[in-house]
C-alpha positions as CSV (number, residue, x, y, z in Angstrom):
1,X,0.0,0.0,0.0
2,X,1.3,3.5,-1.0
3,X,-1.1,4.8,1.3
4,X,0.3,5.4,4.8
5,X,-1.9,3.2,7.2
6,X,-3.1,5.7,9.4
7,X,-7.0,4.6,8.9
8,X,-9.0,1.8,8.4
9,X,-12.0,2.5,6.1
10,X,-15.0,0.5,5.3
11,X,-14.3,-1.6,2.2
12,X,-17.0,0.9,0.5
13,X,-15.3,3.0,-2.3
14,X,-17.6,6.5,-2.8
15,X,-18.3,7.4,-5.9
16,X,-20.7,10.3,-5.6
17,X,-22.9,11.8,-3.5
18,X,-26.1,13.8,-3.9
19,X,-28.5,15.3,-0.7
20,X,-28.0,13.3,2.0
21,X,-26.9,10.1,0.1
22,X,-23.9,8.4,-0.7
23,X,-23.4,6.0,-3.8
24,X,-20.9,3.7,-4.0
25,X,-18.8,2.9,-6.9
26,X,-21.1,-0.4,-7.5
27,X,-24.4,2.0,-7.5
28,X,-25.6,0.8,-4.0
29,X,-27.3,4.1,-2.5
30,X,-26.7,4.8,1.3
31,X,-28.4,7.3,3.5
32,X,-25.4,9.4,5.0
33,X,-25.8,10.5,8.9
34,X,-22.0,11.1,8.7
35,X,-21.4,14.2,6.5
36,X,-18.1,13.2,6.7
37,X,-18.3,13.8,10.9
38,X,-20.1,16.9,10.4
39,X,-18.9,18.2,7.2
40,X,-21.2,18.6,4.5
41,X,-23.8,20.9,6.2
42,X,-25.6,21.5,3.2
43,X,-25.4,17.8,2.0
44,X,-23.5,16.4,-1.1
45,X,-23.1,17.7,-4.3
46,X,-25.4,21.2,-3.0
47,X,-26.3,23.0,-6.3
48,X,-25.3,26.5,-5.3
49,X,-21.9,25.3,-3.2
50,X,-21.2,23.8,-6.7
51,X,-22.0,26.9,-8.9
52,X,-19.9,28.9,-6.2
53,X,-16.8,27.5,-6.1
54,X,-17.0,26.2,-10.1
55,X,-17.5,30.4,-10.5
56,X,-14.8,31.0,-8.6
57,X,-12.4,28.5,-10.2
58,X,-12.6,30.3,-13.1
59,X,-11.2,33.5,-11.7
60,X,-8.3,32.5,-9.3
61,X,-7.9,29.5,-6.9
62,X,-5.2,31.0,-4.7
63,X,-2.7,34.5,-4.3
64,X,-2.3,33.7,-0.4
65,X,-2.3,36.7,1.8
66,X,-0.2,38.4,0.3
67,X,-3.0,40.5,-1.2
68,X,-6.3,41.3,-0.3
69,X,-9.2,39.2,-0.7
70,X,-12.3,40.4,-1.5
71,X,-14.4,37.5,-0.5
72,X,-12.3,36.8,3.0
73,X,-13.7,40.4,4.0
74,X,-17.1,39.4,2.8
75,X,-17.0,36.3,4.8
76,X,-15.5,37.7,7.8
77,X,-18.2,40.6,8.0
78,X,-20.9,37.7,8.0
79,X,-19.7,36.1,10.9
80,X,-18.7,39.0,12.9
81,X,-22.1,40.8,12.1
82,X,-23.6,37.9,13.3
83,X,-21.5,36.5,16.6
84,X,-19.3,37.6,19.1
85,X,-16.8,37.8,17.0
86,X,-14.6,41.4,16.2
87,X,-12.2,39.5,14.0
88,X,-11.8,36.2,12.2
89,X,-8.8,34.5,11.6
90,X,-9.0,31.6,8.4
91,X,-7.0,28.5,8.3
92,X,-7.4,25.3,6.9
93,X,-9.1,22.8,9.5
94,X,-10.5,22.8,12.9
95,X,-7.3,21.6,14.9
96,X,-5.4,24.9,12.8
97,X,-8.2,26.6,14.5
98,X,-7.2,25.3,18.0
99,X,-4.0,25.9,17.4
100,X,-4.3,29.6,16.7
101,X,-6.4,29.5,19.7
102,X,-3.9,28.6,22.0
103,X,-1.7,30.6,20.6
104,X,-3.5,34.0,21.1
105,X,-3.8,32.7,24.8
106,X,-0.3,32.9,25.3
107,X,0.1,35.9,23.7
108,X,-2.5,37.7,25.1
109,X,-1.3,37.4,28.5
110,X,2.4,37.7,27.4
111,X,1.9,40.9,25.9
112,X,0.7,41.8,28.9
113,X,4.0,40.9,30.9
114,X,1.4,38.3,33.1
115,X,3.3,35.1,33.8
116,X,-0.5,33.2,32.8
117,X,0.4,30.0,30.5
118,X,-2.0,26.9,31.6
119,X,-5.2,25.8,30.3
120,X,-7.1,24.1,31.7
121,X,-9.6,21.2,29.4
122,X,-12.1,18.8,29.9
123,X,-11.1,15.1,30.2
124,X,-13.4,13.2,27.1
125,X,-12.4,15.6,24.9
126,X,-11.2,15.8,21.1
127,X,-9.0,18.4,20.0
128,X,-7.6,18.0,16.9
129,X,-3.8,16.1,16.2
130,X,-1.3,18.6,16.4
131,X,1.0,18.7,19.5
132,X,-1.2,21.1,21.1
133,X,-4.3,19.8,20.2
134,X,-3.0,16.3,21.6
135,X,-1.6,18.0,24.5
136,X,-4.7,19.7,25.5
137,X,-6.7,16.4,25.0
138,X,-4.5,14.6,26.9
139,X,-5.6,11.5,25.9
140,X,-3.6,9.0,25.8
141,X,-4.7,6.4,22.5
142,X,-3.6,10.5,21.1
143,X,-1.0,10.6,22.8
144,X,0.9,7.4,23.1
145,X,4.6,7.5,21.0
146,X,4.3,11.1,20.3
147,X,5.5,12.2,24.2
148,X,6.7,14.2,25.4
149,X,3.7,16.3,24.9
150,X,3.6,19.8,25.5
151,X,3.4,21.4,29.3
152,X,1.1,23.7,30.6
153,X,-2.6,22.1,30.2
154,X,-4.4,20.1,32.7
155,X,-8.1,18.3,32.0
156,X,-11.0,17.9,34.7
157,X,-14.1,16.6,34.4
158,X,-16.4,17.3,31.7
159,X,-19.7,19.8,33.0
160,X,-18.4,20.2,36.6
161,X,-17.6,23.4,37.4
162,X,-15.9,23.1,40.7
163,X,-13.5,20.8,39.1
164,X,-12.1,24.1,37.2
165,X,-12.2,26.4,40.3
166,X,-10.1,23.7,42.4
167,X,-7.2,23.7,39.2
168,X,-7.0,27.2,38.9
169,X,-4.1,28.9,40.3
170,X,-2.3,32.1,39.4
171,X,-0.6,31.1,36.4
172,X,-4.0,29.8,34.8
173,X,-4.6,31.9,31.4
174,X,-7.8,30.2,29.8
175,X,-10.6,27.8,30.4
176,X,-10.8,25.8,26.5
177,X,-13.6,23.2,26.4
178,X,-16.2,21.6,23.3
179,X,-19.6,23.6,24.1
180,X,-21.1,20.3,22.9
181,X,-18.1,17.2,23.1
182,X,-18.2,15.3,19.9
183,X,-15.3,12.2,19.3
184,X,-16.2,12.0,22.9
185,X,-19.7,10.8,23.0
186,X,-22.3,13.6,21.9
187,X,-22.4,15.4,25.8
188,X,-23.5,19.1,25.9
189,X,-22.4,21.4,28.4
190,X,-24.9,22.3,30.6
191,X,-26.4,26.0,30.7
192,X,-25.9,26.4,34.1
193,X,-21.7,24.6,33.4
194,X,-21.2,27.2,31.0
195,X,-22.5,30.2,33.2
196,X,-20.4,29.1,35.8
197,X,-17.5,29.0,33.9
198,X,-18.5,32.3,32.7
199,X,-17.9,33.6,36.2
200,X,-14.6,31.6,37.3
201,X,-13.0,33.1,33.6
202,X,-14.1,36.7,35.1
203,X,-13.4,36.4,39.0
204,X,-10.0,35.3,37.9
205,X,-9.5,37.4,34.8
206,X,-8.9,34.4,32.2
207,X,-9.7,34.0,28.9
208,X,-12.4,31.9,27.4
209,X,-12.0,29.2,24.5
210,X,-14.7,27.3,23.0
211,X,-13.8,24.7,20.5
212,X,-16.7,24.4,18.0
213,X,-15.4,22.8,15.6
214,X,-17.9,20.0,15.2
215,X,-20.8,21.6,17.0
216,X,-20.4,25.0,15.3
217,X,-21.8,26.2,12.1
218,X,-25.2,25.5,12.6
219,X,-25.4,21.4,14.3
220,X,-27.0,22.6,17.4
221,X,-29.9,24.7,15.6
222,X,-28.2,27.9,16.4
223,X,-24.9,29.6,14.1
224,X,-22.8,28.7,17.4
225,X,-23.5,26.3,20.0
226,X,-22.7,28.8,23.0
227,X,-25.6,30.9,21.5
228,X,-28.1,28.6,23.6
229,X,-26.6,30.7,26.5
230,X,-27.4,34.3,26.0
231,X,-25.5,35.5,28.1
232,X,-22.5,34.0,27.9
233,X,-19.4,35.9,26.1
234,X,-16.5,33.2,24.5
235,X,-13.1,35.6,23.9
236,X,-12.4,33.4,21.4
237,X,-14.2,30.2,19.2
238,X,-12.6,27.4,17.0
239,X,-14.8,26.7,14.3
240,X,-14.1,23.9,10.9
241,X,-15.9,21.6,9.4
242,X,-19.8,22.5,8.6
243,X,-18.3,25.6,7.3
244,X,-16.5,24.9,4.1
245,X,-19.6,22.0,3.3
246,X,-16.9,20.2,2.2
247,X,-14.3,22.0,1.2
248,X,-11.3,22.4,3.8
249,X,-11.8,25.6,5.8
250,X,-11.1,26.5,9.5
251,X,-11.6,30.0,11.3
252,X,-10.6,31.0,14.9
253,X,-13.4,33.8,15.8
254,X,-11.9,36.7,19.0
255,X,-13.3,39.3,20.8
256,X,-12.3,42.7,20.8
257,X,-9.8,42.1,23.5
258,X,-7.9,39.3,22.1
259,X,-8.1,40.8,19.1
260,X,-5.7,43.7,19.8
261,X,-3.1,40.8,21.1
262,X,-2.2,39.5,18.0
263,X,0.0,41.7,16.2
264,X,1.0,42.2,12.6
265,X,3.3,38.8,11.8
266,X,2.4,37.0,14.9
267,X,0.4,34.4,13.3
268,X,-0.6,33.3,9.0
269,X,-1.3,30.6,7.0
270,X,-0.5,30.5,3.4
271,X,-3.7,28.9,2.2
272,X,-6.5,30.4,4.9
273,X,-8.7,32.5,3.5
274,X,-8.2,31.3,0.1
275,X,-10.3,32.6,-2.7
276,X,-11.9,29.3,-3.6
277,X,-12.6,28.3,0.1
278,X,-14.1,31.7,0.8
279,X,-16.2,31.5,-2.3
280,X,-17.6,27.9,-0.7
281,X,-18.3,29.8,3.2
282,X,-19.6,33.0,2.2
283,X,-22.4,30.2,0.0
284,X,-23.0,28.0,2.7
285,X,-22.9,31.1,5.7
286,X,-26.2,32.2,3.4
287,X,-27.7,29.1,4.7
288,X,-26.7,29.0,8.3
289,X,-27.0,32.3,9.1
290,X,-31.0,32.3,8.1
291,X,-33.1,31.8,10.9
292,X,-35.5,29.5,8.9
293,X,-33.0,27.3,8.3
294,X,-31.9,27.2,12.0
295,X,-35.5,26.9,12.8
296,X,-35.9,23.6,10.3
297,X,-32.7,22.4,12.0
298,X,-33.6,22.4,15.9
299,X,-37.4,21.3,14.2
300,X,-35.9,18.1,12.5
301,X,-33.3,17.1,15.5
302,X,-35.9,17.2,18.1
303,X,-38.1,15.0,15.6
304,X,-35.1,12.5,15.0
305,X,-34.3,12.1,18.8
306,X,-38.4,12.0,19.6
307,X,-38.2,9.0,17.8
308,X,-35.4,7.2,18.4
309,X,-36.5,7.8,22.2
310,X,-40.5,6.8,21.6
311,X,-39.5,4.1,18.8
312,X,-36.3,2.2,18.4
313,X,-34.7,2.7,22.4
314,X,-37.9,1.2,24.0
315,X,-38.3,-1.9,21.0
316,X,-34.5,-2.5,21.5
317,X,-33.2,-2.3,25.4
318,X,-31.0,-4.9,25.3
319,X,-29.4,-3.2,22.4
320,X,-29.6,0.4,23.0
321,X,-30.4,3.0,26.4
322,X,-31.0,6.4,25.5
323,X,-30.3,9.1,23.3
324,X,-28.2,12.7,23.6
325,X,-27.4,15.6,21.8
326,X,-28.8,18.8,20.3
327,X,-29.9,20.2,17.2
328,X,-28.3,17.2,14.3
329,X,-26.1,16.1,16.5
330,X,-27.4,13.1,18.2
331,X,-26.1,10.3,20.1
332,X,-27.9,6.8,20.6
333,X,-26.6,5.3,23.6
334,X,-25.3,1.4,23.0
335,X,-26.0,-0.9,25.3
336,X,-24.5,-3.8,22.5
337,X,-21.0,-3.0,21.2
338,X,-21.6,0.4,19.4
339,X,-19.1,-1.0,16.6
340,X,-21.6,-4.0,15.9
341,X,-24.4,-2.2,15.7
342,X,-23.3,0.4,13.2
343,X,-22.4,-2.5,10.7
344,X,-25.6,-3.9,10.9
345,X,-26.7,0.0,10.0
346,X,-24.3,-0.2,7.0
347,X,-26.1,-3.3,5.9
348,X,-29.5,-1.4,5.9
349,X,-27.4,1.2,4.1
350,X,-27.7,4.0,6.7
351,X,-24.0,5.2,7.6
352,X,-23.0,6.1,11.3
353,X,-20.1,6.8,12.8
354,X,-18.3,5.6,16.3
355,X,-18.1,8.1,19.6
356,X,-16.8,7.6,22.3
357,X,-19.0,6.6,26.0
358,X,-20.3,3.3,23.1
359,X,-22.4,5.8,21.3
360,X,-23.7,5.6,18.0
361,X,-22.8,9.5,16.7
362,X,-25.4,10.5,14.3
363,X,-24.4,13.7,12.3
364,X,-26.7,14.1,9.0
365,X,-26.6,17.1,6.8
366,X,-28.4,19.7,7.9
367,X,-30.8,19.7,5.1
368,X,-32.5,16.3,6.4
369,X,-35.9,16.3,6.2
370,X,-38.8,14.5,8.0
371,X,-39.1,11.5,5.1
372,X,-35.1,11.1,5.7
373,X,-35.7,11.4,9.3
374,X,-38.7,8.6,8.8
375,X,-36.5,6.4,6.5
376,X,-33.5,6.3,9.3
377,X,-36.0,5.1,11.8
378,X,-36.9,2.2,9.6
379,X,-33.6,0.9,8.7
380,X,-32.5,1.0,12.1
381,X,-35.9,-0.7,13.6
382,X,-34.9,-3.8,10.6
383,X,-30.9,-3.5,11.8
384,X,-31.9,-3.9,15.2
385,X,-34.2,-6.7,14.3
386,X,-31.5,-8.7,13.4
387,X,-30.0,-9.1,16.9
């Protein structure tokens, strides 16, 4: 194999993919609640994400940063007119996001001559691969034969509050956690969690990371999951995935404050912000930034989980327990080896992917609709059957 053998994929070869299918190369049609873990928001082969970066091609692909780029300002005005957010920065994935992340931690607090360097994380949780990502995890299937991993961030348990105000000392510069933890097993924070942690970042005048790369863009029902909290106010936001519908994009959103702490040079990328991926966000941001289609999202998720809760968990109990999540992002809680049970999906053709906690991580596009939604149910009522 010429391929390095860092994955192990199902012996299905893609071929295409149109709305929330897949096909195969041998024609057999499968209904995708992947999105290729929370990728193709708008579903495959979306007709105006198509025309948009095919438009686009045909102009320039890339100039890199050297220059200005119309449709990076265009995209960047969307999300800050519609977030938190006084800035964007664009890379090229979610972890590129975290990493920018932590870096404006540390330079936040370093331009302020503040010896402030930890982090503190959540145990369960999925970063991204780089060093720091892996470091912040601190997990160790991430971060076994790549040690010595990188100092200064310590994880405590997920949703508990108290656990952050017992690690925080004075050299503590930022609180990072998933608003919703995905690789980890489809948990939320709680409202109440993140309003604490609200107050601990204040009382003790550290900065707030929220790492949104899978939950972001529009999964939960809302443009950012953290919205569900109105009061709450990230300093800074890792978003990926849902944004590019596809197509490899990353963005780290700050505040005013943090902001002003990165300086002209002190970060880049050569191919963020590129003119064909901004041509693809500034498309699908049309989408997820309309309240309609937020609306149709929270609508269709709390359809999907009513009925894996009212249908399929009581039929099955020795197979399945419950279900989590928000918005499109839903976990069904295996009872059964979760691995099992999503290749008995496969043979229904309905595609799932593996969390951790034994769930079954369902992440359709965010264009389902109720007959999709009614389909699901039915190939995983005959799946389950089988047992």
């Amino acid at each position: 194999m010429s391929i390095l053998g860092v994955y192990n994929p199902l012996n299905i070869e893609i071929d295409h993919g149109d709305g929330v299918y897949l096909y195969s190369k041998e024609g057999t049609r499968y209904l995708d609640f992947t999105s290729g873990i929370g990728v193709t928001s708008l579903g495959h082969s979306h007709p105006s994400l198509v025309s948009a970066l095919k438009d686009q091609a045909e102009k320039i692909w890339h100039c890199s940063n050297l220059f200005k780029i119309g449709n990076q300002q265009e995209v960047a005005n969307k999300i800050t007119n519609n977030s938190f957010a006084k800035s964007v920065f664009f890379c090229n994935s979610g972890t590129e996001a975290v990493e920018a992340g932590i870096k404006v931690i540390r330079k936040y607090f370093n331009n302020k001559n503040v010896k402030k360097t930890k982090v503190i994380c959540a145990k369960n949780a999925f970063h991204g691969r780089t060093y720091a990502a892996i470091s912040a995890s601190g997990k160790s299937k991430l971060t076994e034969g790549f040690e010595p991993i990188l100092k200064g961030f310590k994880q405590v348990k997920f949703n508990d509050s108290k656990a952050i105000s017992k690690n925080i000392d004075k050299e503590t510069a930022a609180i990072m956690i998933e608003t919703v933890q995905g690789e980890g097993g489809i948990t939320p924070a709680s409202k109440q969690y993140l309003r604490e942690i609200q107050k601990i970042a204040k009382d003790n005048d550290i900065l707030l990371f929220f790492d949104e790369v899978q939950c972001g863009v529009g999964r939960t029902g809302k443009f950012l999951a953290t919205e569900w909290v109105k009061e709450l106010n990230p300093n800074l936001v890792a978003i990926a995935k849902g944004i590019g519908g596809g197509f490899p994009i990353g963005a780290l959103l700050l505040d005013n404050k943090t902001t002003k702490s990165m300086s002209l040079g002190s970060h880049g990328s050569t191919f963020g912000g590129n003119p064909l991926a901004m041509a693809v966000a500034n498309e699908v941001l049309n989408f997820v930034l309309n309240e309609e289609f937020l609306d149709h999202v929270r609508e269709v998720g709390f359809n999907l989980r009513k009925l894996l809760k009212e249908e399929i968990v009581p039929k099955f109990p020795k197979l399945v327990s419950g279900v989590r999540g928000i918005g499109l992002m839903i976990g069904l809680e295996a009872i059964e080896n979760n691995e099992i049970l999503i290749k008995s999906l496969i043979q229904e053709k309905l595609l799932t992917v593996k969390a951790g906690q034994n769930v079954i991580r369902m992440l359709p596009p965010l264009i389902l609709e109720m007959k999709h939604v009614e389909e699901a149910i039915e190939k995983i009522d005959k799946a389950f059957s089988n047992f």
